[in-house]
TILUM-391835 format. One record per residue: residue number from 0; residue in three letters; y, x, z of N, C-alpha, C in turn. Coordinates in steps of 0.2 Angstrom, whole numbers, plus 2048, in hexadecimal, padded with zeros to 3 digits. Layout:
REM residues N
(NUM,ALA,(Y,X,Z),(Y,X,Z),(Y,X,Z))
...
//
This chain:
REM residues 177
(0,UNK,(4C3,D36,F7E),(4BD,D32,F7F),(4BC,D2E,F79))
(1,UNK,(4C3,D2C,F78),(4C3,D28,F6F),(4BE,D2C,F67))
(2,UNK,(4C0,D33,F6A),(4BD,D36,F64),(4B4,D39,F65))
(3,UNK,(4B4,D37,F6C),(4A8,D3A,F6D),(4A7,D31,F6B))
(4,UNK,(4AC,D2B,F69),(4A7,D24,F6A),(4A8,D27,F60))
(5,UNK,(4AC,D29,F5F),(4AA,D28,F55),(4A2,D29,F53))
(6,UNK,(4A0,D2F,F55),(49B,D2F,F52),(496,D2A,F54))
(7,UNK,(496,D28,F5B),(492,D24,F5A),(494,D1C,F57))
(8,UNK,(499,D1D,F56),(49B,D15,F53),(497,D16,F4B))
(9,UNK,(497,D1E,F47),(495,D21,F40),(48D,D1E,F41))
(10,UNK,(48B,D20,F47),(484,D20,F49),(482,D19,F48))
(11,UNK,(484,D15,F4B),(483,D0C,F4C),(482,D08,F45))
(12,UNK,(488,D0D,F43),(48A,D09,F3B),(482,D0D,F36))
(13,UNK,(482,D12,F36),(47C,D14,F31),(476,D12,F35))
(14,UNK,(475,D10,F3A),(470,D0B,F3E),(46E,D04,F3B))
(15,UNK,(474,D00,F3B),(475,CFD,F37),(471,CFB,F30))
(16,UNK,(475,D01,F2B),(474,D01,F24),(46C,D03,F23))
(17,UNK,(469,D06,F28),(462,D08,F28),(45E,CFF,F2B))
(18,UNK,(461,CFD,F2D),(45A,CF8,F31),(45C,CF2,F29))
(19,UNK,(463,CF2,F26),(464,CEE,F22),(45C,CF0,F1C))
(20,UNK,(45F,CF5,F1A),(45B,CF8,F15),(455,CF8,F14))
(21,UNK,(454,CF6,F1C),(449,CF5,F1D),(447,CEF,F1E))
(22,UNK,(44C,CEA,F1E),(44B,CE4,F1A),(448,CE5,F13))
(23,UNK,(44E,CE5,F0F),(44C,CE4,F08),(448,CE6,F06))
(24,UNK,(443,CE4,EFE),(43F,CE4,EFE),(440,CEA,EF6))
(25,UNK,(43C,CEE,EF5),(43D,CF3,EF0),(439,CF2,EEA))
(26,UNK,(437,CEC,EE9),(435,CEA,EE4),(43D,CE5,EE0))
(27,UNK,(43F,CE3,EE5),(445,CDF,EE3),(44A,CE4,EDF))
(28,UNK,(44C,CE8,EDE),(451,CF0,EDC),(451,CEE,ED5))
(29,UNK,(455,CED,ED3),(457,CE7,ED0),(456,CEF,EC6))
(30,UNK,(455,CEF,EC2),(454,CF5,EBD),(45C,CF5,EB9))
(31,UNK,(45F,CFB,EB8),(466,CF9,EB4),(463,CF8,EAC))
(32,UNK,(45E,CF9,EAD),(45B,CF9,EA5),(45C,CF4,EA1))
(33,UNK,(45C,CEE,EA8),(459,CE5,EA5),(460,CE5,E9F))
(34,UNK,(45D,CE2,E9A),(463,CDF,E95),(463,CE5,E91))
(35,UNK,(462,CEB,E90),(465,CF0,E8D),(45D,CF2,E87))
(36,UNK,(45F,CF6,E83),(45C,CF8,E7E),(458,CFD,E83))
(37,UNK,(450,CFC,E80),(44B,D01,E84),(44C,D0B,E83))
(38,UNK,(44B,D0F,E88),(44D,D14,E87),(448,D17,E80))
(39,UNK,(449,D1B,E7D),(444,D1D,E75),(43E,D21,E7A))
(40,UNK,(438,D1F,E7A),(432,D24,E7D),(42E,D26,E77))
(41,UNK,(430,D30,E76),(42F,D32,E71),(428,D37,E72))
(42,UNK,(422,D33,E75),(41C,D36,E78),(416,D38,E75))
(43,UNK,(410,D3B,E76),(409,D3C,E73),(406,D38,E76))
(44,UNK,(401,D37,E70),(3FD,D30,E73),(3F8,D31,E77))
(45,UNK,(3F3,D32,E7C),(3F0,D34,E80),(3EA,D37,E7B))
(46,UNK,(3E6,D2F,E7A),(3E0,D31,E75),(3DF,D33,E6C))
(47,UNK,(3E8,D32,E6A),(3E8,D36,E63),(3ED,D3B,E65))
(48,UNK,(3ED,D40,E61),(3F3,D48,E61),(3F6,D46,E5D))
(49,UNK,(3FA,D40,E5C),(3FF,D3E,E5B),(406,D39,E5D))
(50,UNK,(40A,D38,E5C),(411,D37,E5E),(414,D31,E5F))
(51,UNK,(415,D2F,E64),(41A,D25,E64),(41F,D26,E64))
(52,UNK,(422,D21,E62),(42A,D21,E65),(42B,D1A,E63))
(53,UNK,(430,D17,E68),(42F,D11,E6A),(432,D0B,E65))
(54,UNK,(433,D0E,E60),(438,D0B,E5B),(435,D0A,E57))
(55,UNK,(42C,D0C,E57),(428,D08,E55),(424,D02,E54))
(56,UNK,(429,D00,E5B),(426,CF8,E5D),(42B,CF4,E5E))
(57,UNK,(431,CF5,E59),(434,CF2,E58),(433,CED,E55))
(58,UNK,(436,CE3,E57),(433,CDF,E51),(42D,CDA,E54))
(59,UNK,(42B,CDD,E5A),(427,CDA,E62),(428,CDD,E67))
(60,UNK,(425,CD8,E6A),(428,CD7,E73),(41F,CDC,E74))
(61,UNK,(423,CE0,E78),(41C,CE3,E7D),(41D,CE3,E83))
(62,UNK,(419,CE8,E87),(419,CE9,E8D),(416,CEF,E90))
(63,UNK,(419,CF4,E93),(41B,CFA,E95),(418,CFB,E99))
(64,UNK,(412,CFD,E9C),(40D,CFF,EA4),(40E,D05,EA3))
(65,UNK,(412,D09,EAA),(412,D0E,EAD),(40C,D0F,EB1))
(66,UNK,(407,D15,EB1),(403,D14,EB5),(400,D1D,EB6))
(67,UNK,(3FC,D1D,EBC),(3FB,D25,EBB),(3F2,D23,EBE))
(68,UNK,(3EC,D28,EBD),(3E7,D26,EBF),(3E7,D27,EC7))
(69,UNK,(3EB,D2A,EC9),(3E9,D2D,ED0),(3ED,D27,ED5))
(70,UNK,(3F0,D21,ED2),(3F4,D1D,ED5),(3EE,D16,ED6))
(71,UNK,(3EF,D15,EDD),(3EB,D10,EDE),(3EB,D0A,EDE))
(72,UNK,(3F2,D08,EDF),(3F7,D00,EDB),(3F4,D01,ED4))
(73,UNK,(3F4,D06,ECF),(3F5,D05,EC9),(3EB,D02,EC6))
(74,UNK,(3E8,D06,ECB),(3E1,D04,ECA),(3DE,CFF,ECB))
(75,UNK,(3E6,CF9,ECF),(3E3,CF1,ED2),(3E9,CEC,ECC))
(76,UNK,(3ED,CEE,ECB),(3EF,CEC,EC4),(3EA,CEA,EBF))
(77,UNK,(3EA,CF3,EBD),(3E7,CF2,EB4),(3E1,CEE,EB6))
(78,UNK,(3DD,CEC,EB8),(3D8,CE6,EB7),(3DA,CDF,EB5))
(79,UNK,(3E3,CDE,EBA),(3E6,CD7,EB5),(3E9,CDB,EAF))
(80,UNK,(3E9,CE1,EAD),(3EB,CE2,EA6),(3E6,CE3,EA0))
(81,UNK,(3E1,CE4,EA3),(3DA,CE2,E9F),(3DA,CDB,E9E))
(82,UNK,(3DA,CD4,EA3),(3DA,CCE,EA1),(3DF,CCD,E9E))
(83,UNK,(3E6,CCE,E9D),(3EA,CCD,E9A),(3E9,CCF,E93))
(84,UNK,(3E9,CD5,E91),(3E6,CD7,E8B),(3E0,CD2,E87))
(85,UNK,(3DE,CD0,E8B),(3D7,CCA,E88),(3D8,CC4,E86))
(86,UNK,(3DF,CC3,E8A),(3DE,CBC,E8C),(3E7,CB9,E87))
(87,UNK,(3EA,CC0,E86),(3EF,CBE,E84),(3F2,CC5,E7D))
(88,UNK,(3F4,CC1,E79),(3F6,CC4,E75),(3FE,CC9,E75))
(89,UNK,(3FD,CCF,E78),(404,CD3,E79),(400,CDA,E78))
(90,UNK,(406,CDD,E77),(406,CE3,E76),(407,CE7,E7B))
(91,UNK,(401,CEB,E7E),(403,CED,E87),(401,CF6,E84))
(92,UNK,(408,CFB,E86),(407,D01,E84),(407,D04,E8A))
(93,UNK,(403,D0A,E8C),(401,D0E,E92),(404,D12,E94))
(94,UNK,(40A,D13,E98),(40C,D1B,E99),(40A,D1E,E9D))
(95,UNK,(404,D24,E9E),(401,D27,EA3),(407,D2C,EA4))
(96,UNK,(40A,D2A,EAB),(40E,D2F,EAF),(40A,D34,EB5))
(97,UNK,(40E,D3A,EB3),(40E,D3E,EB7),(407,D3F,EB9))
(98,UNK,(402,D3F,EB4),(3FA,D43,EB4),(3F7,D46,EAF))
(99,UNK,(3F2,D49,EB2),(3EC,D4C,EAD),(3EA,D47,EA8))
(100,UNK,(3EA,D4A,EA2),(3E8,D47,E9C),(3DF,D45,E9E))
(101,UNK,(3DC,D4A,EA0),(3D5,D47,EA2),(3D5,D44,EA7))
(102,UNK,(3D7,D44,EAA),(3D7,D3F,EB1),(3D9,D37,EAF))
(103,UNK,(3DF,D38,EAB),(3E2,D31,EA8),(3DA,D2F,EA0))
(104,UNK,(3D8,D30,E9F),(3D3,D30,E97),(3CD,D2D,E9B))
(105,UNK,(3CB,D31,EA0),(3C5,D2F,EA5),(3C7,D28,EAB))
(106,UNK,(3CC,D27,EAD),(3CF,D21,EAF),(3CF,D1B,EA9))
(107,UNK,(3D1,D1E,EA3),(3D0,D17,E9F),(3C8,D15,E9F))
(108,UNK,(3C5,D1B,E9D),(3BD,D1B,E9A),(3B9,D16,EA0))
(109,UNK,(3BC,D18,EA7),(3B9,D14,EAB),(3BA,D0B,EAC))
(110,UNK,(3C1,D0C,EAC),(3C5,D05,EAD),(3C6,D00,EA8))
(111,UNK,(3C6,D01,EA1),(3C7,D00,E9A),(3CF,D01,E99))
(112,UNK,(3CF,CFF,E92),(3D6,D00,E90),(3D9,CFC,E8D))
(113,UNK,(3DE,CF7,E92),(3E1,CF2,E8E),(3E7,CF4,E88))
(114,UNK,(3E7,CF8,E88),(3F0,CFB,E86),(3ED,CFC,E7B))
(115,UNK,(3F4,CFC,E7A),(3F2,CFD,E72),(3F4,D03,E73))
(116,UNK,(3F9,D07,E75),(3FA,D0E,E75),(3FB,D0F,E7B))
(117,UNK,(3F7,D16,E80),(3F7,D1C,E84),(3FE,D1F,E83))
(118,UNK,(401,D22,E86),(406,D26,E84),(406,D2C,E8C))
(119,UNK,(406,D30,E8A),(404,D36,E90),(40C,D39,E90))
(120,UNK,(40E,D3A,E97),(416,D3D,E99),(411,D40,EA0))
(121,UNK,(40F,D46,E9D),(40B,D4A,EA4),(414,D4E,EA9))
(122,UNK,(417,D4D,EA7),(41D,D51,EAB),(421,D4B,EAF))
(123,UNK,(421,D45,EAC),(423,D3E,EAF),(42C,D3F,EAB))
(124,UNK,(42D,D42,EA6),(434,D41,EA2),(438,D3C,E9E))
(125,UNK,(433,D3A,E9D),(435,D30,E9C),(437,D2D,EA1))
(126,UNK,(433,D2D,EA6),(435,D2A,EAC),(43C,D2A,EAF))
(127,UNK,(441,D31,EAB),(448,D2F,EAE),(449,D2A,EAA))
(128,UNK,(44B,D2A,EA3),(44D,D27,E9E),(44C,D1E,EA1))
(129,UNK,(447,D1D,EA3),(443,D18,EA5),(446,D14,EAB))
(130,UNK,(448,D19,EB1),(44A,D17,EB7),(444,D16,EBC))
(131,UNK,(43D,D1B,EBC),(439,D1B,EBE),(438,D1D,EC5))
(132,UNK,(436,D17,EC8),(436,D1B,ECF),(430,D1D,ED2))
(133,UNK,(42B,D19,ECF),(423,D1C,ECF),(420,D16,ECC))
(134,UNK,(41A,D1A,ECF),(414,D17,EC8),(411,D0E,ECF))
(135,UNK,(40E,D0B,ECC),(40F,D07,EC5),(415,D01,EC4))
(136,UNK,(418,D05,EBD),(420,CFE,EBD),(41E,CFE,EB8))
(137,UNK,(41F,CF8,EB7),(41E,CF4,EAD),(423,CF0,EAB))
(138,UNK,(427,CF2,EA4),(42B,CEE,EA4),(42A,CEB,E9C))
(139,UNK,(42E,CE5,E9C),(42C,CE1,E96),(434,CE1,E91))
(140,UNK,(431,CE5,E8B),(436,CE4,E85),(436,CDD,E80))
(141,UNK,(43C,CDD,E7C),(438,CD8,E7A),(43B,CDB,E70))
(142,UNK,(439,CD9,E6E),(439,CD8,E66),(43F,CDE,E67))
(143,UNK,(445,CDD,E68),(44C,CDF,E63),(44A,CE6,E69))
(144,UNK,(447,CE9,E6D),(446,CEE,E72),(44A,CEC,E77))
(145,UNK,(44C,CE8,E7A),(44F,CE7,E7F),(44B,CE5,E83))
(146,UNK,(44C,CE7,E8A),(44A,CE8,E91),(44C,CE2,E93))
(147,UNK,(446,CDC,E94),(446,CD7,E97),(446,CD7,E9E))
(148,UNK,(43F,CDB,EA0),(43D,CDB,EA8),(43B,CE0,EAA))
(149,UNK,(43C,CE2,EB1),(438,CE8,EB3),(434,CE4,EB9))
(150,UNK,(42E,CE6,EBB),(42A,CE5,EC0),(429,CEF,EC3))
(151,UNK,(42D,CED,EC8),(429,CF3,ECD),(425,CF3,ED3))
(152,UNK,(422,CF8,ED3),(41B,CF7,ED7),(416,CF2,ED3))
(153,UNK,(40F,CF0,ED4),(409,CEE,ED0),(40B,CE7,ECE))
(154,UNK,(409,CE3,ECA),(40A,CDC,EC7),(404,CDB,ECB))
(155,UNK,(403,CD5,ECC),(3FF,CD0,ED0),(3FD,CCA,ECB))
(156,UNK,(3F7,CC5,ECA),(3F5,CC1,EC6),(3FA,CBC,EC4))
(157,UNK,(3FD,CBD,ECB),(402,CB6,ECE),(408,CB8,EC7))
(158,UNK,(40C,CBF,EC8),(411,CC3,EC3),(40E,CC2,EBE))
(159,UNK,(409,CC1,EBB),(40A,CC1,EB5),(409,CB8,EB1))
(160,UNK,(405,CB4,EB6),(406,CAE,EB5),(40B,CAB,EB5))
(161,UNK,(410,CAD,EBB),(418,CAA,EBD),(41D,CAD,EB6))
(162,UNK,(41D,CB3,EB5),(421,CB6,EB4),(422,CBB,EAC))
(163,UNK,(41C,CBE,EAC),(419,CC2,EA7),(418,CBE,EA0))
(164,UNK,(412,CB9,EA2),(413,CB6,E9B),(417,CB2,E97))
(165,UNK,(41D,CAD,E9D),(41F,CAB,E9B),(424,CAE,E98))
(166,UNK,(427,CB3,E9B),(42B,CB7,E96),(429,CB9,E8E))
(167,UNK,(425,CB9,E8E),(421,CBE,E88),(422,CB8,E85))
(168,UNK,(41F,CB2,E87),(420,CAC,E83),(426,CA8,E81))
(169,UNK,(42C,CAA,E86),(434,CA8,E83),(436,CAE,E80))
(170,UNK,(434,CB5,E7F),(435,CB9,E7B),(430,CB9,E73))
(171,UNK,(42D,CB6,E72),(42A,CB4,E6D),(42C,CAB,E69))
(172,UNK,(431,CAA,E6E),(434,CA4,E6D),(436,CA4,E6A))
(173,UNK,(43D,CAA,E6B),(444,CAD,E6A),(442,CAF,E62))
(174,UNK,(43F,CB3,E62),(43B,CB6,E5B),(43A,CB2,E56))
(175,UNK,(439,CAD,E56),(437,CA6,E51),(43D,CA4,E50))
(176,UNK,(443,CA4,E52),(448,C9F,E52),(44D,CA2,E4D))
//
């Protein structure tokens, strides 16, 4: 009798760890990146046939938008990444994941383009290096290439007011001193 209650004691328990799990929010998943030196992204640039690599932008704080055109978070972002682009001075570069190069070019053409570099990964192969779990996550470097913040899922006005710029703005502190 003792050995037919185990499974269902197994059963209760992974019952459990499932209802735990559907609490938590998946935006909270916390990036092992944060604090560490940015992965090197050695990509072509969308609209020129030539080459980035991220060591480029070493020396400023930027900001990394993952985004694909057929994502639909991603095409209620970029319009605050447009006003940010306007409104604030940073360097926002574009990683078109895991799409057509003309589907991604015609996405910009319609939507504008906030980014100083496009960078096309059509197979999503950065994305390991990255810790990418999908499209749209942005994260924020700062000067030395370290991985200050990751936002997963879409930034919100709210995110980039609370959060976004003031970072950029204590990472351009840091820079001065």
């Amino acid at each position: 009798m003792k050995k037919q209650l185990i499974p269902l004691g197994i059963f209760a328990i992974l019952i459990a760890f499932l209802g735990i799990g559907l609490t938590l929010n998946p935006k909270d998943v916390p990036s092992p990146l944060i604090g560490k030196q940015a992965p090197t992204l050695e990509l072509q640039q969308l609209k020129f046939n030539k080459s980035f690599n991220t060591h480029d932008l070493l020396g400023e704080p930027w900001v990394l938008n993952i985004w694909a055109s057929w994502c639909t978070s991603c095409r209620q972002e970029h319009k605050l990444f447009n006003q940010l682009a306007k409104q604030y001075s940073v360097t926002l570069v574009g990683l078109n994941f895991k799409d057509q190069e003309d589907y991604a070019k015609q996405w910009l053409k319609e939507l504008g383009n906030p980014y100083k570099l496009v960078l096309h990964d059509p197979e999503g192969k950065s994305g390991i290096d990255w810790g990418v779990y999908g499209v749209p996550e942005t994260f924020v470097i700062d000067h030395l290439g370290v991985i200050r913040h990751k936002f997963t899922g879409p930034v919100t006005k709210e995110l980039i007011e609370t959060t976004l710029v003031p970072l950029l703005e204590q990472i351009k502190q840091e820079q001065n001193l």
